[in-house]
N, C-alpha and C positions, 0 to 999 in steps of 0.2 A: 681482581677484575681485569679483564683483557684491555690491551691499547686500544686507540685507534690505529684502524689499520692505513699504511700509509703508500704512497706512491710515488716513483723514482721517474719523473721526465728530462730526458736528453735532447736538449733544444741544439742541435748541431748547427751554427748558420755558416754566413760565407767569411767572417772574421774572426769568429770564436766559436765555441764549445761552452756551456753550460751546462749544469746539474742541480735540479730543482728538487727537494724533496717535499710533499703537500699529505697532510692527513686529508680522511674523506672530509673534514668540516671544511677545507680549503685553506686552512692555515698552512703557513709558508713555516716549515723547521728548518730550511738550510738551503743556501743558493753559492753556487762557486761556479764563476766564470774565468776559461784559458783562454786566451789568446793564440792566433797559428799565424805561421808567416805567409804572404803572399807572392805569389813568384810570377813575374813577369819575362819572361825568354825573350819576346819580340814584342813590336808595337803590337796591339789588340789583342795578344797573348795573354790570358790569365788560367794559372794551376797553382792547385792544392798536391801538397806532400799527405799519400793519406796515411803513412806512419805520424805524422808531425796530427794530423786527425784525430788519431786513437790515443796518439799521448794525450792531448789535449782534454777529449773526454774522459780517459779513464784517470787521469789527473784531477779532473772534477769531481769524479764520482767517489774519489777516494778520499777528498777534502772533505765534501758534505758530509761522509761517515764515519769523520773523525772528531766533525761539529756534532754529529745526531748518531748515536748507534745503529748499527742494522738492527732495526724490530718492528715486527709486522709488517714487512713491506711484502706484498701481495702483488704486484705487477711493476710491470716499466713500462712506461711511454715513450715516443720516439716521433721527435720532427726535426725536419730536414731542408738546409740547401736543395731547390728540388733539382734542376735540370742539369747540373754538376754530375760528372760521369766517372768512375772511376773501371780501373782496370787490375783483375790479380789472376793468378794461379788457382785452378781450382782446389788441386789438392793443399796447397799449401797457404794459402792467404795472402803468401809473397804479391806487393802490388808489379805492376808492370807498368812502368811510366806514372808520370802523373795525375792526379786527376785532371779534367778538363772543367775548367768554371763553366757557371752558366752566363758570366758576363764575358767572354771570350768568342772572337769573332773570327774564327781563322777561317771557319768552314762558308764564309759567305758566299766563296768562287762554286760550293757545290749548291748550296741554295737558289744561287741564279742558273747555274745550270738544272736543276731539276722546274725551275721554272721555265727555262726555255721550253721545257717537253709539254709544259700547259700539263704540269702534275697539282699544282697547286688547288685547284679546286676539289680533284680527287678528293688530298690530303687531308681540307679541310670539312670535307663532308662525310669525312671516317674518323677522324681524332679530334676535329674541332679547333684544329691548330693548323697555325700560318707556316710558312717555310720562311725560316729565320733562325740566322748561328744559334739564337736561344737555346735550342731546345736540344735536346741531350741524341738524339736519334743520328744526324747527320755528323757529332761530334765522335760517336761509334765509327761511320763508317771512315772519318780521314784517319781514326787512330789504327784500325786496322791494316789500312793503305798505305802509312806511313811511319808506324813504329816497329822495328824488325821485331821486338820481344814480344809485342802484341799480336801480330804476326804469325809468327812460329807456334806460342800458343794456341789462336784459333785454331791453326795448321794441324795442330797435335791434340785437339778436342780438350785442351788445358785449360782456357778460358773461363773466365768468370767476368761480364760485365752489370755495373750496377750502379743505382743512382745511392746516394750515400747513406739513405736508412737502407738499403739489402747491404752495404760493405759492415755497418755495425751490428745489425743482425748475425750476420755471418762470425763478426770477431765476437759477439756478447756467447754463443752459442757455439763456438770455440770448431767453428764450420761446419755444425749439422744442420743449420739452416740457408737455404739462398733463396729470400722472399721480397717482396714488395707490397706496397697496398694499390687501389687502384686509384689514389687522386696522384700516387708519385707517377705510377707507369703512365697516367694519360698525359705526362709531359713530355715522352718519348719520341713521337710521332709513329710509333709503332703497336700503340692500342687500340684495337677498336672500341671506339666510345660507347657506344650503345650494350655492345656483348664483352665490357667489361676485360677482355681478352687478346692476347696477344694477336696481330693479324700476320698471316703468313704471306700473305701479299706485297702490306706493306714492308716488313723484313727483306724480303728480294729486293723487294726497290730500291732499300738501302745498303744490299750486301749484308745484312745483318743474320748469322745462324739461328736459329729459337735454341738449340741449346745453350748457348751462352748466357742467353737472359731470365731472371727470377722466376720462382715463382707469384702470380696475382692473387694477395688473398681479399679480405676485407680489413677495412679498416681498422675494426673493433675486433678482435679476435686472437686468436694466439699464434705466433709468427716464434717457436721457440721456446728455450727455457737455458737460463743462463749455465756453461757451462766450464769451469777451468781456468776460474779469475782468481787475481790474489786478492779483488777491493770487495767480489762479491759471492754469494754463497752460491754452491748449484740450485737448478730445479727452481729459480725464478721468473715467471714466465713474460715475456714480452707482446702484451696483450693490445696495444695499440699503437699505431703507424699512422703518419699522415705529413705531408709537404707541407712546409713551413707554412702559407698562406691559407693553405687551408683548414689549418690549425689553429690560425687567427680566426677565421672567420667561425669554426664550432667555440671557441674562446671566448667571444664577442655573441656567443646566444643567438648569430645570426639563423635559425631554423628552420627560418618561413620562407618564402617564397615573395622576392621585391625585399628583401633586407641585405643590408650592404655594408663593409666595414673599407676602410682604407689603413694599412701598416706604413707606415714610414721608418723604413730602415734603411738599408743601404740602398734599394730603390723605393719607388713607392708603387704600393701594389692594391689596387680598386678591384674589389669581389662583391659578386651580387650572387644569391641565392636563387636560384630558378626554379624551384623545385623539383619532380622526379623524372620530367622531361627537360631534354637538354634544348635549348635556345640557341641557335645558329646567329651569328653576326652579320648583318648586314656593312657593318661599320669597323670590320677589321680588330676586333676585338677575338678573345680566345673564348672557348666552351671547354669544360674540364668538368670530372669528377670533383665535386665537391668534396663527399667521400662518401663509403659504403658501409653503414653502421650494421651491419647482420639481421640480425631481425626487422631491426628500424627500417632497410631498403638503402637506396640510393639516392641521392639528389644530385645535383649537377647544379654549374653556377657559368655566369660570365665573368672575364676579370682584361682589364687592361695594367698591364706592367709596364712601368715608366724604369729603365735602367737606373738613373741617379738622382737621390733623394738628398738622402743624410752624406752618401759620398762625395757629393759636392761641397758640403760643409768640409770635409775631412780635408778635402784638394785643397780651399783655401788655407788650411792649418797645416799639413802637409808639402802639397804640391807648394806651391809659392809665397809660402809663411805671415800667409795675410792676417792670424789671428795664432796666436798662441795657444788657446785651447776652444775648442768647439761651443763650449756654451758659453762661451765670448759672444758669440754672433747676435744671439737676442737681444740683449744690450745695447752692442753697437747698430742695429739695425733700428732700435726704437728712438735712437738720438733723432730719427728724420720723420716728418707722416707721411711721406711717399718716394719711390726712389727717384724724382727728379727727371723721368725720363727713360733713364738705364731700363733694359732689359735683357735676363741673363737667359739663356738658353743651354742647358745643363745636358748637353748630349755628347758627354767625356765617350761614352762606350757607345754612342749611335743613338738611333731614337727607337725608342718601344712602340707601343700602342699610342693612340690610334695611326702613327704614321709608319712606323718600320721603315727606316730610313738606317741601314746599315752601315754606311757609309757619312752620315751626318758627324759633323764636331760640335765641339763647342762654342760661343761667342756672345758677351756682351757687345749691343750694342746702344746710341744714343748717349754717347761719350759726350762731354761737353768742359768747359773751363770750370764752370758751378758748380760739377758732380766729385763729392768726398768720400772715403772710405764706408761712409755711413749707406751712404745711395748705394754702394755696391752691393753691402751687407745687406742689405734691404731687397734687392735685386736678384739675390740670387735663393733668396725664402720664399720671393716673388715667383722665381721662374720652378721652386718644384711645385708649388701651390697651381700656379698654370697648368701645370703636366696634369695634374690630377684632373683639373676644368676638363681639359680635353677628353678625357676617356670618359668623366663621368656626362659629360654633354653625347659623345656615342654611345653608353650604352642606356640612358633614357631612350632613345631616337629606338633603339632594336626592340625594347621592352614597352613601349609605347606608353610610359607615365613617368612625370617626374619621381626622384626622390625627394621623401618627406626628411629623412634624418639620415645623416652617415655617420656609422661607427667608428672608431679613433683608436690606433694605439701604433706601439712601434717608441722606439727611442726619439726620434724626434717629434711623435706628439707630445712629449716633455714641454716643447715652446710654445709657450701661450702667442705670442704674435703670429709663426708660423698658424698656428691654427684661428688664430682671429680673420689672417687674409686669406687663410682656404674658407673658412665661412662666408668671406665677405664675396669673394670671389663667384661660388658656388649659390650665393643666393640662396644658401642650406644650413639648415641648423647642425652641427656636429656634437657627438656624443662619447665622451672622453672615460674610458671604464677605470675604477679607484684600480684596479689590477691593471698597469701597463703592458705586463709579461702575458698578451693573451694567448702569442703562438706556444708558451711553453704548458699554458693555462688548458689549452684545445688536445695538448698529448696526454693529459692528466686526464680531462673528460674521457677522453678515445679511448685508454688504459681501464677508468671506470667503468663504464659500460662493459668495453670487454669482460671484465670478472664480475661484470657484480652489482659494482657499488651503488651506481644510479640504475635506475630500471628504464630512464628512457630521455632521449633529448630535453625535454618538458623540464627535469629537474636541473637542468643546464639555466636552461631561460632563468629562474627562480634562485639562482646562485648570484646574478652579475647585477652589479652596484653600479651606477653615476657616479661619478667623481666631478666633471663637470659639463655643462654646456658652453658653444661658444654660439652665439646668434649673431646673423651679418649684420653689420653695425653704419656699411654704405648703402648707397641706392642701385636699386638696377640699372640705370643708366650709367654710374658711376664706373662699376662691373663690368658695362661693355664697351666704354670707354678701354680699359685696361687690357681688355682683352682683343679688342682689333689691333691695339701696340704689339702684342704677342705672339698674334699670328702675323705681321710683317715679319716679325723678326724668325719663325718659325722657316716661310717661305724663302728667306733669305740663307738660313743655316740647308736646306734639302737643295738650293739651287750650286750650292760650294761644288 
């Protein structure tokens, strides 16, 4: 009797490299996660090494199939770092420079400048997206402008630029492939949202060639077939693509149209489903491809991205050795039932949505003789919990209805307190899935689909389990007590 047939997802993020292996029941046979180093050149400087990349996942991929044999594996999945840019050689794969993160701020002097031109509304009524370092479009054109290898190559029509699911397509498929799907490219600022496709327009704008850049396919489909590996056989196909958050959000069964998950990882990133028309922002918020399931169509969604979540955690453990290890913090934060005052404001890399404040730092404030290590700890689960408030208070306001429930996962929905003060915050019930790994969960779906396995979203919905609820546990006045503290201190970090 035949196996089940199984599925290989490549969860690529901005600190590690994972390799999930899942039969079609959703059983988990084998998970290995690598680590990559992060390299900082200047203040607000952040790259990836995308050799230190490919070790990293093909290191993975070669652990898990030493835990689980290669058998019946019928497709691969692939989610991604989205707005993270890298550069190679066409014919060779050789990279050219490093990548450029997506939490790296170099290119803000061209963002303002293309705002000077009053491009900004343009931009946002073609892609859906703000003019801000984020996004991988503007981080093309200073690499051009300012790396000679990068350079010479466009020069020489040698070029290859791509966000980091087309660099691993490209290495799985030993370079007969240079593809994309379309929730990565609509992070570009050089897709047209609506016709799914590259715009030639906005490409000028940017000095950006169309040859350079991927091909757009759909999400669900085949982008490839592995070829020329030592960890994996040929003629494996690469059936599903999707940017990390959006991979959460098909992960989390969000389907429908008004369903919404929030990740808490290295940022925290709030997605709402729109359905198959796109919902423009009045509130500073992004429109994106949700993604493009083939048959299924398209849907589109809102999302505000907060730059630092779980990173701020890591700064106190790292940066200034306030805790020893990370899940120290919940502990310490429960010794207090409120932070005394303190309020952290976690804008280490600027602020995301709803303010886009480029330029924003960091800073506790309401410093006092009374406040201990505990109020700090407490302060700054307070101040990502906040971030979330805010986007998700803009995008009720665009969509004209509160939400009923928000879905949960990410590494740091691990903390029950963290998520008791986004509940309490929010005035919202939160829904915590028994699978935390829903980004790596949403490439497994997308890969399904692709070949086969599921016949349609519908069997997604009917897969995802409760693990728990958190219910607000304060009052709404209480809520907006906390949150006029928040925004002084917000007002105060944008006026630095």
């Amino acid at each position: 009797m035949a196996g089940k047939k199984t599925i290989l997802a490549i969860d690529e993020g901005t600190t590690g490299a994972t390799a999930f292996l899942m039969d079609e029941e959703l059983n988990l046979l084998a998970e290995k996660s690598i680590d990559f180093e992060q390299h900082f050149p200047k203040p607000g400087w952040v790259e990836h090494d995308l050799d230190e990349i490919w070790k990293a996942v093909s290191t993975a991929i070669e652990s898990i199939f030493q835990q689980h044999p290669v058998k019946n594996l019928v497709a691969i999945g692939i989610t991604n770092q989205r707005e993270t840019v890298g550069f190679w050689e066409k014919n060779t794969l050789k990279q050219l420079g490093r990548a450029i993160v997506w939490q790296d701020r170099r290119t803000a002097a061209i963002c303002d400048q293309l705002k000077t031109q009053k491009l900004e509304p343009l931009i946002q009524s073609e892609t859906g997206l703000l003019l801000d370092p984020y996004f991988s479009g503007t981080k093309i054109k200073w690499a051009i402008e300012n790396w000679d290898d990068v350079k010479q190559a466009h020069q020489n029509h040698n070029l290859h630029v791509g966000t980091i699911d087309t660099f691993l397509i490209a290495k799985l498929t030993g370079g007969k492939s240079f593809a994309t799907d379309q929730s990565n490219a609509s992070r570009t600022l050089a897709m047209n949202l609506r016709r799914g496709t590259w715009d030639s327009d906005l490409c000028k704008l940017l000095g950006i060639s169309r040859d350079i850049l991927p091909e757009i396919k759909p999400s669900a489909g085949e982008f490839g077939k592995t070829s020329g590996l030592s960890f994996l056989p040929d003629g494996i196909p690469i059936m599903g693509v999707l940017g990390d958050q959006q991979s959460a959000l098909l992960g989390q069964a969000c389907i429908d149209a008004g369903t919404a998950k929030c990740t808490y990882g290295t940022g925290a990133f709030l997605l709402m489903n729109t359905g198959s028309e796109p919902v423009f922002s009045q509130h500073r918020l992004l429109t994106s491809v949700a993604w493009n399931l083939g048959a299924h169509g398209t849907q589109y969604m809102l999302e505000g991205s907060t730059f630092v979540a779980g990173a701020a955690v890591q700064w106190l453990r790292d940066g200034i050795g306030f805790i020893e290890d990370s899940s120290q913090i919940e502990a310490l934060a429960s010794q207090v039932k409120d932070s005394n005052g303190v309020v952290f404001v976690p804008a280490l890399t600027g602020l995301g949505a709803p303010h886009w404040d480029a330029d924003a730092t960091g800073m506790f404030t309401g410093l006092t003789r009374g406040v201990n290590r505990s109020h700090m700890a407490r302060a700054v689960l307070e101040g990502i919990a906040f971030q979330v408030t805010d986007v998700l208070k803009a995008m009720e306001k665009d969509v004209g209805a509160p939400l009923k429930a928000l879905h949960v996962d990410g590494g740091a929905a691990a903390n029950n307190l963290l998520m008791q003060i986004q509940a309490d915050f929010l005035q919202t019930t939160l829904k915590r899935p028994k699978i935390l790994e829903t980004t790596s969960l949403g490439a497994v779906f997308a890969a399904g689909l692709g070949i086969g396995i599921w016949s349609s979203p519908e069997d997604i919905r009917k897969s995802w389990k409760l693990d728990r609820e958190f219910k607000p546990h304060s009052s709404t006045d209480e809520a907006a007590t906390h949150y006029k503290r928040w925004n002084r201190a917000i007002k105060r970090v944008m006026l630095e």
